[in-house]
N, C-alpha and C positions, 0 to 999 in steps of 0.2 A: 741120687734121684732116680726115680722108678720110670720105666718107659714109657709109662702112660702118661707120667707128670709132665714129660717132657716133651710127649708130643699134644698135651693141654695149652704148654708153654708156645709152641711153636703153632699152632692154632692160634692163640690169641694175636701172634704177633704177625697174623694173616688177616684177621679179622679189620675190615677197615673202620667199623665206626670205631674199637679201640684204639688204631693209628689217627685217627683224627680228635680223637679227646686226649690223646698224650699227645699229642701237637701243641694243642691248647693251651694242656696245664704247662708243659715244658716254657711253650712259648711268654705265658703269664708269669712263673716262677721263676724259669732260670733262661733270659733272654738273653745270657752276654752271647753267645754266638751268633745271634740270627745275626750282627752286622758282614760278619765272615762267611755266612751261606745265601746275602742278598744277592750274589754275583752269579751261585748257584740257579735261580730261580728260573731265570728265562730259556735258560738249558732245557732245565727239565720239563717247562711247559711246552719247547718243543716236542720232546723226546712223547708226552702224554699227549698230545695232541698227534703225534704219527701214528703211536699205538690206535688212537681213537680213531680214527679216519680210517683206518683199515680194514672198518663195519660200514665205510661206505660206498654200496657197489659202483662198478663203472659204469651201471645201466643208467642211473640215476641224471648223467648229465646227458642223456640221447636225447632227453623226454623236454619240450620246452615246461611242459606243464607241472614234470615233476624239480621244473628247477624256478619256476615263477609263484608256485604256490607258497612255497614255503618262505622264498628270499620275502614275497610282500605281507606275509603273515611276520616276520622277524621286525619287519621294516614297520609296523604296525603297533606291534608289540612293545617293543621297548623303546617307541619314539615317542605313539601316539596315547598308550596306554601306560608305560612306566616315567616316561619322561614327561609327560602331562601331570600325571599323579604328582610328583617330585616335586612339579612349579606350581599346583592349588597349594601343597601342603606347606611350600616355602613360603609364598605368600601369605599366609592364615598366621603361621606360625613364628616363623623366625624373624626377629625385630634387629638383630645386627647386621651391618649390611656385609662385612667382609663373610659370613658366615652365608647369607644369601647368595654372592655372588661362589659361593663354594657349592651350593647346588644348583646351580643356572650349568655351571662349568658341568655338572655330573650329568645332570637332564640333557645337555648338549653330547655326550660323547658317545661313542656306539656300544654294545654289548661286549661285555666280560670274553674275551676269548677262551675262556675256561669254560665254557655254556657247551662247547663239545666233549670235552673230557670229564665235564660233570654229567651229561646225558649217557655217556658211556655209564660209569660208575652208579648211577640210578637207574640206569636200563631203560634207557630213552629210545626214541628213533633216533641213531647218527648221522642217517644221511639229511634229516629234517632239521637238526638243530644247525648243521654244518649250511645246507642252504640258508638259509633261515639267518645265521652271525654274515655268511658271504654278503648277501640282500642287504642286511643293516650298515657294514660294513659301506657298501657302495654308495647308497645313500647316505653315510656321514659325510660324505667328501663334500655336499652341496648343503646338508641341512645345518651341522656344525659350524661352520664358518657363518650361514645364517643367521641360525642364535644367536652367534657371539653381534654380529653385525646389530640384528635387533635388541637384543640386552645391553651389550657396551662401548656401542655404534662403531665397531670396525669389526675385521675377523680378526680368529682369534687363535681359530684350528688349522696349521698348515696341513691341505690336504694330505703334502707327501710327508709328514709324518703317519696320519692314517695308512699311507700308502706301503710306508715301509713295515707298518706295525703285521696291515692284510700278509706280504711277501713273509716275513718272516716268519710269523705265527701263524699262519694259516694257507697260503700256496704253499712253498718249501715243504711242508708234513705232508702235505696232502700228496705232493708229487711222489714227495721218499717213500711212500707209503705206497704209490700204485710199483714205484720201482721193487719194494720188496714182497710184494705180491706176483710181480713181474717173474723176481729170480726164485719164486718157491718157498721164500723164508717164514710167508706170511702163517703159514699150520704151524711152524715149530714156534714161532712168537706168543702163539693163544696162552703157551700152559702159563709163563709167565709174566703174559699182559697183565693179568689182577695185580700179582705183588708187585709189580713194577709202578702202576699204576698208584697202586696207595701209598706206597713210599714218597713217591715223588709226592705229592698232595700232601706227605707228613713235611715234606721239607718247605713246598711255599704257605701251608698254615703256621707252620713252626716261624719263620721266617716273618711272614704278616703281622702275625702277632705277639712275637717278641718284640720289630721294632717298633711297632704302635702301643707297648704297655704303658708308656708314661702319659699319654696323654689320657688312659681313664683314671691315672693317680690324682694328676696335676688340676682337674676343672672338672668332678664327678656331674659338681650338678649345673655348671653349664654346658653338659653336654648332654642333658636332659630331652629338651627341644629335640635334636639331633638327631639322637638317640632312640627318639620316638618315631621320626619318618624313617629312621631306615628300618625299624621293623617296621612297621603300615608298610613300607614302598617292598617287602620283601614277604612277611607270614604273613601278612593282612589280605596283598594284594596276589597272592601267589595262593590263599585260597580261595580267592574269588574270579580268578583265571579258570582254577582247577574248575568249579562250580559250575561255570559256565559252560566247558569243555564236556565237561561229563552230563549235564541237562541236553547238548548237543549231539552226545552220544559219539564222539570223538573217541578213536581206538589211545588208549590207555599209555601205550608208547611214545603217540603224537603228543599225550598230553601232558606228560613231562617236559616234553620238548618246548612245548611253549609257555610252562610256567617258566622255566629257567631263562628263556628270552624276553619273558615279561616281567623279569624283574632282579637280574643282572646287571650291571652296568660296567665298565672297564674304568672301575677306582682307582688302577694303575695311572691311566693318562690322565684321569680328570685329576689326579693329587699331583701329578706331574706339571703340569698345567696349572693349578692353582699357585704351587712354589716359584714357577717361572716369572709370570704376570701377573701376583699377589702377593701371598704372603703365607706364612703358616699355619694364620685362625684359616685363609680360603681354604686353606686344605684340608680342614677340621671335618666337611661332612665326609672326605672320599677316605678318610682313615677309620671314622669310626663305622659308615659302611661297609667296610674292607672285612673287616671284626665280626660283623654280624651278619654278610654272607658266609663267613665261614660255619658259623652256631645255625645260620638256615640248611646251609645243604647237612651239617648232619642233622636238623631236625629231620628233614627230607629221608634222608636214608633211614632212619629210624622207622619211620612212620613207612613208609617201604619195606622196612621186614617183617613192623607188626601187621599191617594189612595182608602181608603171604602168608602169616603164622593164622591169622586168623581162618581165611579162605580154606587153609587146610582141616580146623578145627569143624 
């Protein structure tokens, strides 16, 4: 092979919407591994999430104002604006009740902790998305167990799960992160934050949706309904976030940031949660959500190179 071929080859396998559509297809075709790299996963969302946090300065928490705008815009976003949407369209729509109470449990839980490592990777503001999941985060501790109190007259949400979920996934990175900025490491990290970065996102897409293949075999078209709010609650509602943001004239950074907070959600706990105190239909919406935030952010990132290519044009 010629050297140009080879570093085509080695290009592409830099390129991240390629790593995220062979995630995909691996995931869909050949899923016997994801059970053996599910253990992987929270690793490595650390590991992206320190990378990610790395873009956010230490000035950012002197400021009260740069640390309340964004926590009550996140707290807003995805409680007031994606977890409302979630409960009109559950209402209207869905006539089964274990399936209902599978998005009551989604509209109850806070934002996706991947909303920072996906604003990295779209070229978001990180120090706005990371305020912004903190804020929601805080606020689950009071509103989630509400929910569930109003929806299935008890709580439902142990805070200190929320609490351990914040510590792990999101102080701990953040700390390690000022730590290796601390000892100098944080310049020699830059060259290979990217390929670090999309790998790891090849293993929890790879992982997501290998073990969630059977259920788009087993029930295609009752997951029709489903299937429909998670896109509306994701490309519907993520452009009319956008819409808004830019008729506002909102810097173009922030506005990523709050699409991906307005329409995120942390399918992890809310499926976690559904299998606990439900059953496997409850957990029917946070799996085939799961799926199709994955096909959002790379619509996302698509539509983010065409708009550069274009701009250049």
């Amino acid at each position: 092979m010629s050297r140009l071929g080879m570093k085509k080859i080695v290009a592409l396998f830099r390129n991240r919407n390629f790593i995220l559509i062979l995630a995909l297809v691996l995931g869909l075709f050949l899923p016997e591994a994801s059970p053996r790299t599910q253990g992987l996963t929270l690793p490595a969302l650390a590991v992206v999430m320190t990378l990610s946090t790395l873009g956010v300065s230490g000035s950012a928490f002197r400021s009260a104002r740069n640390l309340l705008r964004p926590a009550l815009a996140g707290i807003g976003l995805n409680y007031l604006v994606l977890g409302g949407t979630i409960l009109i369209l559950n209402a209207i729509f869905i006539r089964d009740k274990a399936v209902r109470d599978g998005f009551v449990l989604l509209a109850a839980v806070p934002p996706a902790v991947a909303v920072v490592p996906y604003t990295f990777f779209l070229n978001g503001d990180n120090t706005y998305s990371f305020m912004g999941t903190m804020g929601a985060y805080l606020a689950a501790l009071v509103l989630a167990p509400l929910m569930g109190w109003v929806f299935f007259g008890s709580g439902f949400v142990s805070p200190l799960r929320v609490l351990t979920i914040m510590a792990e996934l999101i102080v701990a990175p953040l700390l390690f992160s000022r730590l290796l900025i601390g000892i100098g490491l944080a310049p020699r990290l830059e060259r290979v934050k990217g390929t670090v970065t999309n790998w790891s996102f090849f293993l929890l897409t790879y992982t997501i949706v290998g073990l969630n293949r059977e259920v788009f075999i087993r029930e295609p078209l009752f997951l029709v309904p489903i299937a429909s709010i998670a896109v509306a609650s994701t490309f519907l509602l993520g452009w009319g976030i956008g819409a808004v943001a830019r008729s506002l004239q909102v810097d173009s950074q922030i506005r990523i940031s709050m699409v991906l907070l307005g329409t995120l959600k942390n399918y992890g706990l809310a499926g976690g949660l559904a299998l606990a105190l439900f059953n496997e239909r409850t957990a029917l919406p946070a799996t085939v959500s799961t799926v199709f935030m994955i096909v959002y952010v790379i619509w996302l990132e698509f539509n983010r190179v065409s708009a550069k290519k274009e701009d250049r044009v």
